[in-house]
C-alpha positions in Angstrom: 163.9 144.4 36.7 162.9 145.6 40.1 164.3 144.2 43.4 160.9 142.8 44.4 161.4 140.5 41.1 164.8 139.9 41.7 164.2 138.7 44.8 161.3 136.4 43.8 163.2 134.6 41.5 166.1 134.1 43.6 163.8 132.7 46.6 162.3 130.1 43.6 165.7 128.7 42.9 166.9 129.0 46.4 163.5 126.8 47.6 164.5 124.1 45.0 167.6 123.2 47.3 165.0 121.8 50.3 165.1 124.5 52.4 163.3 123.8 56.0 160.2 125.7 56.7 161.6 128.0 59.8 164.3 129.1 57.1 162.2 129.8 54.8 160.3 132.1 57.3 163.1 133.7 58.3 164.1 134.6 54.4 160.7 135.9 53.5 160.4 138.1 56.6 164.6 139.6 55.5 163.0 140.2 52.1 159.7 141.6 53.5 162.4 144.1 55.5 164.6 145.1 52.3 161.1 145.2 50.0 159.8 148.2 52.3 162.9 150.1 51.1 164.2 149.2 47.6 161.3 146.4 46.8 160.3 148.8 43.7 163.7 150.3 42.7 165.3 149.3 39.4 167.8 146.8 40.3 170.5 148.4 38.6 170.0 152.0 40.1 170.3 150.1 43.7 173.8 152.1 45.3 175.5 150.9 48.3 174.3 153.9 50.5 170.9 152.2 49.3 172.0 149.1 51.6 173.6 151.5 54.4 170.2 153.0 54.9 168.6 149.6 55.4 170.7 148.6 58.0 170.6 152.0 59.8 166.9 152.8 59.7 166.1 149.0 60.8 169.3 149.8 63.5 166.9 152.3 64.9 163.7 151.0 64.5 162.2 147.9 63.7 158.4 148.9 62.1 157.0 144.8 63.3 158.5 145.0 66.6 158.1 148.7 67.5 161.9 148.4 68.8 165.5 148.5 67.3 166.3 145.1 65.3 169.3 143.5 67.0 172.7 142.8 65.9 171.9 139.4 64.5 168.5 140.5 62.5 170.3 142.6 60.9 173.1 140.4 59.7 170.7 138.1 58.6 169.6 141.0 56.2 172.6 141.5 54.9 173.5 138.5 54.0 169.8 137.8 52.0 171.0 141.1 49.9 174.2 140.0 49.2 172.8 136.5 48.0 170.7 137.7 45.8 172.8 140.9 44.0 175.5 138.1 43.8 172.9 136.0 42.2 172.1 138.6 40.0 175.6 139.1 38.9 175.8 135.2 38.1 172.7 135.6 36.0 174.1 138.7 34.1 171.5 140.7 35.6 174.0 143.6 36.6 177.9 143.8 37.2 177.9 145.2 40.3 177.0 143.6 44.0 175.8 146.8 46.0 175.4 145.1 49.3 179.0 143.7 49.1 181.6 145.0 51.9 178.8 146.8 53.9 178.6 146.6 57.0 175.9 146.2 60.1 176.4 149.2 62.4 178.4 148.7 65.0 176.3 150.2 67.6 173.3 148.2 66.7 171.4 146.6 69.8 173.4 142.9 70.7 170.7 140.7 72.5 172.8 139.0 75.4 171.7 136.0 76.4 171.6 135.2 80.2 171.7 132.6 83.0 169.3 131.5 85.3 170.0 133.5 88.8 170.4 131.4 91.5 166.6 132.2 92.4 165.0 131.3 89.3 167.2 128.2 89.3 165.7 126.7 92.8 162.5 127.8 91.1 162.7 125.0 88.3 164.1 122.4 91.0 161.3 122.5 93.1 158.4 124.2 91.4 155.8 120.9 90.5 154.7 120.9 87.1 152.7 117.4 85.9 154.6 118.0 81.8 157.3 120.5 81.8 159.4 120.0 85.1 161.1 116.8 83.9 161.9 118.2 80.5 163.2 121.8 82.1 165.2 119.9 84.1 166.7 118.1 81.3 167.4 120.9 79.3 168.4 122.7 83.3 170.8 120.1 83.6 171.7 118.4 80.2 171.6 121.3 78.1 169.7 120.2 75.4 168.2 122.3 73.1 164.1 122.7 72.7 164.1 120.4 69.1 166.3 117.8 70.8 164.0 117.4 73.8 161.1 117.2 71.6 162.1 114.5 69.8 164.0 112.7 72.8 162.3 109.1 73.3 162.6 107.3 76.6 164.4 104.6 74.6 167.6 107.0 74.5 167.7 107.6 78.6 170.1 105.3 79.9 169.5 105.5 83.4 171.4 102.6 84.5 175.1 103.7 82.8 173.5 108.1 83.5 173.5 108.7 80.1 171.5 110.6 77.5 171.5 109.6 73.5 170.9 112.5 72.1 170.7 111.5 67.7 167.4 113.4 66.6 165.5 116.8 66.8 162.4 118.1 65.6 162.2 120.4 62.5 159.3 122.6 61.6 157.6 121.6 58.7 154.8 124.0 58.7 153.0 126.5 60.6 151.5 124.1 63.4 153.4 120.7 62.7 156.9 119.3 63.7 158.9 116.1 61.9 161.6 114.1 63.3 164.9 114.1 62.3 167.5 112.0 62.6 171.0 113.9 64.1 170.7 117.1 65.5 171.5 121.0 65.2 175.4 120.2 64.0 174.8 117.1 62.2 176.7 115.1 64.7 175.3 113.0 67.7 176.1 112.9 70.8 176.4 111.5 74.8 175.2 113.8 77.5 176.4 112.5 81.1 173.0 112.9 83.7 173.9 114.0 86.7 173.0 112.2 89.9 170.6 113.9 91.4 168.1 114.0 88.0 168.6 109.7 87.7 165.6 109.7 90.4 163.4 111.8 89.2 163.9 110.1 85.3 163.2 106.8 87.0 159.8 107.8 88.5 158.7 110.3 85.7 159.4 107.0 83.2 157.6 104.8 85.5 154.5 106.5 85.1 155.0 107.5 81.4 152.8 106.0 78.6 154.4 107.8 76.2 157.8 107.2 73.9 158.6 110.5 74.4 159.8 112.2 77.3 158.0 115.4 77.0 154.7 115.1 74.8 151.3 116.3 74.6 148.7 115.0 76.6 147.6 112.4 74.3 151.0 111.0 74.5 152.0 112.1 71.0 154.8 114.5 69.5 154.5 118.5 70.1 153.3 121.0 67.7 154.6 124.0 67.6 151.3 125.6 69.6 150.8 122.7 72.1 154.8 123.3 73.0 154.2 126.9 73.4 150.6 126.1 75.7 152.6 124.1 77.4 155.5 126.5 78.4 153.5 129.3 79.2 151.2 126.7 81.9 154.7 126.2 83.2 156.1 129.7 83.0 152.5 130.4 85.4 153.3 128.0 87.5 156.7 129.2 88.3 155.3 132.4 88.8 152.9 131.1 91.2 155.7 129.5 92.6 157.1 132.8 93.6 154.3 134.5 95.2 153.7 131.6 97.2 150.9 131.6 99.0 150.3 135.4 98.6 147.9 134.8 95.7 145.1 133.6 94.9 145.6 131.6 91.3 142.0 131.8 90.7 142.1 135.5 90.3 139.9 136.4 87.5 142.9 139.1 86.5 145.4 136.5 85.8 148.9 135.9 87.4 150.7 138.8 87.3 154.5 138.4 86.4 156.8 138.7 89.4 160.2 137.1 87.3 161.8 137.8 84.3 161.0 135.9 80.8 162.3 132.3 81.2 162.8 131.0 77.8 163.7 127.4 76.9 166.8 128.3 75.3 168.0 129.9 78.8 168.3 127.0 80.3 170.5 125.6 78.1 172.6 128.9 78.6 172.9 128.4 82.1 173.4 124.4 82.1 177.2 126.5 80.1 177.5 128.5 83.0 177.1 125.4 85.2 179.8 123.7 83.3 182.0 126.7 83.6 181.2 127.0 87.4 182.1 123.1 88.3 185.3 123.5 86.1 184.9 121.2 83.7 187.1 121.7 80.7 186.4 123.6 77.7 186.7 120.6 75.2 184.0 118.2 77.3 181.7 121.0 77.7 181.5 121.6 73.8 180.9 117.5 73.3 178.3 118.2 76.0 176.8 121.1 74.5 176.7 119.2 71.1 178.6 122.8 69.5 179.6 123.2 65.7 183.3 123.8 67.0 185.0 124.5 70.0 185.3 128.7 69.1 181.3 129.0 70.2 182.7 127.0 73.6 185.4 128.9 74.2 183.6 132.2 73.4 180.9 131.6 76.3 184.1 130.8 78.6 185.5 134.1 77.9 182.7 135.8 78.6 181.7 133.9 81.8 185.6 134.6 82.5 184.8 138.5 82.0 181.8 139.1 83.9 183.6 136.7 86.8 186.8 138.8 86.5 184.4 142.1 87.2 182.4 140.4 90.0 186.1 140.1 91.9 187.2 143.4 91.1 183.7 145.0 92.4 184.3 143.1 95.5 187.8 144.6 95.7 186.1 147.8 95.5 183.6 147.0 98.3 186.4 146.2 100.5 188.9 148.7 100.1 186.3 151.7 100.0 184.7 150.5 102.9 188.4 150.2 104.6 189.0 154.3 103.6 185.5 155.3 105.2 186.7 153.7 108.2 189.5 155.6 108.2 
């Protein structure tokens, strides 16, 4: 038997356990990867320097995105192999598991993900957008995630007690179609405290709203995946525009050009964490907030906030006594 087999067969039992759509992308792309290398080799001739090679050459280049596949990609590779030799050995296929104990390399490209600068942030405050500046905010200043905003209906906005229900998400259920869900990303539901200054802008925004949902298409109905992504590159334009000011001209045949970074959804969500970290609030309510798996993924964007604020102070330390030995 071949790998490309192998694999097939594996995927076919694997897909009998309900297996959401996105995940199922995401395995056939990992076995798209390993196919390019062993997809033809005899599965019992695979070696462990087979695997190694893999994860180095994919380290170094990724052939679909012309640049080195990150840190994460590449675990997610590994761990398809190793599911599948180990499913192999269950099945008496071969005795061996050539992807077991290997190991990602450790210099392979980690994708950091950042916080809104100060800048951007008074961007999504003030920038006017008819359909994406309440939502933004919400995920801005709530920290929910892009499938929980989705599928948030005005009937879980508690604007009189300043709290957010937050019991469902979206799930992809094909290429251009999303389907509710009840609970969200760690199974567990939760109550997101809205801060003061967002109750006033809920209030009008739900005033005017002939929709159940928060954010929604036009037509008042639930996302797809493409109207979602229409809709967040209109808005990503508009903050754009938003910091040229009146320096261009938005009918310009040539487009907007880009004057900010990338803002993705998921930043904001990242930098609502920072926010947390910034006003002090404790590590155990920020996790409830965040809706986390477990406390470790809390604490571990603590410690890093901790880190990069422990090298801010020490650069200003630096400032300030070499400016001090100049002088002298």
């Amino acid at each position: 038997m071949e790998f490309y087999q192998l694999a097939e067969l594996w995927f076919y039992n694997k897909e009998r356990e309900g297996l959401c759509y996105t995940y199922q992308q995401e395995i056939k792309n990992s076995i798209k990867h390993i196919n390019k290398f062993i997809g033809e080799l005899a599965i019992d001739k695979i070696k462990p320097v087979d695997i190694d090679n893999i994860l180095l050459s994919l380290a170094k280049y990724n052939p679909n995105t012309h640049r080195p596949m990150s840190k994460k990609g590449l675990k997610d590779i590994l761990n398809i192999a190793n599911s599948i030799f180990e499913f192999a050995i269950d099945n008496d296929y071969i005795t061996k598991n050539p992807a077991r104990n290997r190991k990602v390399p450790k210099n392979a490209q980690q994708i950091s993900r950042r916080a809104l600068t100060n800048e951007e942030q008074h961007l999504i405050f003030t920038t006017p957008h008819t359909r994406c500046r309440c939502g933004s905010l919400i995920m801005l200043l709530c920290g929910l995630r892009t499938g929980e905003l989705l599928a948030l209906k005005w009937s879980c906005v508690d604007l009189q007690n300043k709290l957010i229900y937050v019991n469902q998400k979206v799930q992809r259920i094909n290429a251009n179609e999303y389907a509710i869900t009840n609970g969200t990303k760690n199974g567990k539901q939760r109550k997101v405290p809205i801060p003061n200054g967002l109750i006033p802008i809920l209030q009008r925004e739900k005033s005017s709203s002939t929709s159940i949902y928060l954010c929604s298409k036009k037509d008042g109905s639930l996302h797809t995946p493409s109207s979602w992504k229409s809709l967040w590159n209109s808005y990503y334009t508009a903050l754009n525009l938003a910091s040229l000011g009146n320096r261009y001209n938005k009918f310009n045949p040539n487009g907007v050009p880009t004057v900010i970074d990338n803002i993705t959804p998921h930043m904001l969500r990242h930098t609502y964490a920072t926010l947390l970290y910034k006003s002090g609030v404790d590590v155990l309510s920020a996790s409830e907030f965040m809706g986390h798996s477990n406390i470790q993924i809390t604490l571990d964007i603590y410690t890093h906030l901790d880190e990069e604020h422990t090298e801010k102070n020490i650069d200003c330390l630096n400032d300030y006594i070499d400016k001090h030995f100049q002088e002298c």
